[in-house]
Phi, psi and omega in degrees: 000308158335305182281309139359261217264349161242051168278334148323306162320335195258131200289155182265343162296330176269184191272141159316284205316325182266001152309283187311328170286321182296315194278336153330273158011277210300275178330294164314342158295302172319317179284310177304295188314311171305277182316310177308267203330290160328280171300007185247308168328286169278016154287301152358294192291299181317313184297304221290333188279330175251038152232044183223180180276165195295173190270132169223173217310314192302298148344291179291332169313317208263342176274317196291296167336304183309285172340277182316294169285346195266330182285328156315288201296318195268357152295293205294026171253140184314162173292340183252012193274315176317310171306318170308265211295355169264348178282320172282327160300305201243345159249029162036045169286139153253198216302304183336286204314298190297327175318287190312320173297295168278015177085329180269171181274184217268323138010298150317263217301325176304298160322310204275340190299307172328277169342309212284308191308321200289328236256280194293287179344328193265314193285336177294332184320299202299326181297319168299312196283319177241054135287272172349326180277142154297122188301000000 
């Protein structure tokens, strides 16, 4: 599939095999990177649960809460901006990967990530910010 969608890359002059070995490569590097990613994740998580008090029901209504608007916020985005940024979050594409797939550069795809992080950043504040008042 790979060798597919960058075949525009390949010069008639270079060798098939070292296409194919860069995009080899390239994948199993992608994959490492992800599982490195994954696995730092769930470290993450572990330490914070024994150097913290037990999780309890009230934690999750506010982790559930989180989720449920930060998934709002990311409906309300434009489609192709939405799309970009759920092929990187949720399918650990990178920007190349997403470039190639939609046609655009990698450039492109890097504004639309921006937008969106800069986009969830101001509104998770507001989220944070009246989570906080008292009830």
């Amino acid at each position: 599939m790979k060798f597919w969608e960058a075949r525009h890359l390949l010069d008639n002059n270079k060798k098939v095999e070292g296409f194919l070995f860069v995009i080899t490569r390239n994948i199993i590097f992608n994959k490492a990177r992800s599982r490195m990613r994954e696995d730092m994740f769930k470290i993450t998580i572990l330490r914070s649960i024994e150097n913290e008090e037990p999780y309890n029901q009230e934690d999750q209504m506010v982790a559930e809460d989180l989720k449920e608007y930060i998934d709002r916020l990311i409906a309300v985005l434009p489609k192709r901006q939405r799309e970009i940024f759920l092929m990187s979050r949720e399918e650990n594409m990178t920007y190349r990967e997403i470039a190639a797939r939609c046609g655009i550069g990698e450039k492109a795809v890097e504004r639309h990530i921006h937008l969106t992080l800069k986009f969830l950043k101001k509104n998770l504040l507001l989220f944070i910010l009246f989570s906080m008042l008292p009830e």
